[in-house]
N, C-alpha and C positions, 0 to 999 in steps of 0.2 A: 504494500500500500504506500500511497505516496501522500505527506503527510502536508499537506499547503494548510495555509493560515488562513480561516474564515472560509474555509469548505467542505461542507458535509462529508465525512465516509460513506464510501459506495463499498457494500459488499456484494456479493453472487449471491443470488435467490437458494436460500436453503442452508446458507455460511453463516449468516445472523450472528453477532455476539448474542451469548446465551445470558441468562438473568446471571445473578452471584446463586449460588448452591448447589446448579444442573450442571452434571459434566456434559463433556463431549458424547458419551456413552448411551446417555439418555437424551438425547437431541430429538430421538426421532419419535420418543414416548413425549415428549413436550409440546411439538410439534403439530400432532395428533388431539391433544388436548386442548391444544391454543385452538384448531381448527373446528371441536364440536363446541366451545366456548363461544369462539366466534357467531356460529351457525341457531347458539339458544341466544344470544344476543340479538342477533337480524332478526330470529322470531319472536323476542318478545319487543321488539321496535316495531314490531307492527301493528296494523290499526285492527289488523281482525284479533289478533292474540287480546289487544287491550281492550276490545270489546268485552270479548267472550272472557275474560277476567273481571270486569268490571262488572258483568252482568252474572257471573254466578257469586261475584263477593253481594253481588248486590241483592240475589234470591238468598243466598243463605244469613245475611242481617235482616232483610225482612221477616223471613220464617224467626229470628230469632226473637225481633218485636213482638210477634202475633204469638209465642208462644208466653211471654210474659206477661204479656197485656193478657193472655187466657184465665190467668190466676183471678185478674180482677172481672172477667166479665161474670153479669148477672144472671144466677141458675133459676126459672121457673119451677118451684118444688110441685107442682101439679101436672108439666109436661110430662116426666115419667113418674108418675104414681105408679104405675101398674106393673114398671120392671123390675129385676130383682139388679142386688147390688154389683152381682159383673156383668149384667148387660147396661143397666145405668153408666160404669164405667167405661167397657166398651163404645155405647154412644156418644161419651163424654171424650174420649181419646180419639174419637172417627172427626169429632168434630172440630177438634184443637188440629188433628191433621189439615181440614179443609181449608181451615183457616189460616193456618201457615202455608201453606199449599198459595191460595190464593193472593195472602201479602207478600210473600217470597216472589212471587211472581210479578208483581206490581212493580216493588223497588227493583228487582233486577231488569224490569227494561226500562225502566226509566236509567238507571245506572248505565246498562248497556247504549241508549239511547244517545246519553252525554256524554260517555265515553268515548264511542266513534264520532261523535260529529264534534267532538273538542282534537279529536287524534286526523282528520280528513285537514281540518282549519289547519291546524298547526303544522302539521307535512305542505299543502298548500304554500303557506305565508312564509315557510323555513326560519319559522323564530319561535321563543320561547317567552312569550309575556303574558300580560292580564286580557290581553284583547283575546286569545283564543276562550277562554275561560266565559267570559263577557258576550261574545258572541257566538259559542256553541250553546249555553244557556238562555239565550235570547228565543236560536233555532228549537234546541228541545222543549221548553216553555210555552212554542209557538203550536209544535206537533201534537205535545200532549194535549193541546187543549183546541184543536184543530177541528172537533163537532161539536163547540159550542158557541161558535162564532167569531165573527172577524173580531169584534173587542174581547172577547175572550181570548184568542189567540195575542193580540198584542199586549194585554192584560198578564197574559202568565208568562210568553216570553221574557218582558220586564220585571215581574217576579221572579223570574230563577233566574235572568240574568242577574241581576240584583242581588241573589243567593247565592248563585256564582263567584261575583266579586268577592263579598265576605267572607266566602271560606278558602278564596282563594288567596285574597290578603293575607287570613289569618295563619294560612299554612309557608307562607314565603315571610312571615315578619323576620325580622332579627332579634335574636332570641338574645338576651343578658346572661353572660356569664362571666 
């Protein structure tokens, strides 16, 4: 190698200086693992990956509401008079399913929803600031609320945009330490 002053080294594709602790010996076990490294990186940079993350964090915290909020909701002591006490529980367990069933299902597309249309924005725009956040909750705001009409729709746009900012703020503050 020829050593000039203010000019990068060129190595040969596959010659690489190795990290500090990998010999020579292990080059090709490194190699290997820098390459499926790489490859879960590209797929989780992507927008279907952070969809479909987005939307099953988002089914399984929903289900997780709807199972807490179960504790509190109110039992009609006359709807099952007439069962006995493991089919009353049965009924009571079918119905704590349907319900988490159903709110898991809610939040995770709405989650999936903002997800992709905050992750399409941001590949789009090639930056990383308040405006994707801002305006993928403007979009999903608008969609969720897209059969109740035109002010409804700019109505909840600017609600979640709105709800958007705030948590979007709140998760990029500068922290004190």
């Amino acid at each position: 190698m020829n050593n000039l002053p203010l000019v990068a080294p060129v190595f040969p594709a596959g010659r690489e200086p190795l990290p500090p602790g990998i010999s020579d010996e292990d080059r090709d076990n490194y190699l290997q693992a820098k390459k499926y490294q790489d490859y879960m990186t590209v797929g989780m940079e992507s927008c279907v990956a952070k969809t479909i993350i987005a939307g099953g964090g988002g089914f399984v915290i929903g289900a997780f509401f709807s199972l807490m909020s179960s504790s509190f909701a109110y039992e009609d002591p006359l709807l099952r008079q007439n069962l006995s006490t493991q089919q009353k529980a049965r009924e009571i367990f079918k119905e704590m399913g349907r319900g988490m069933y159903k709110s898991g299902k809610g939040f995770g597309k709405v989650g999936a929803l903002f997800a992709g249309i905050e992750c399409v924005i941001e590949s789009y725009r090639a930056r990383n600031d308040m405006v994707n956040p801002v305006a993928a909750g403007f979009v999903a705001g608008g969609v969720l609320a897209r059969n109740s009409g035109p002010k409804a729709v700019v109505g909840g746009g600017l609600a979640f945009a709105a709800f958007s900012a705030a948590i979007d703020l709140f998760l990029r503050r500068e922290t004190a330490e």
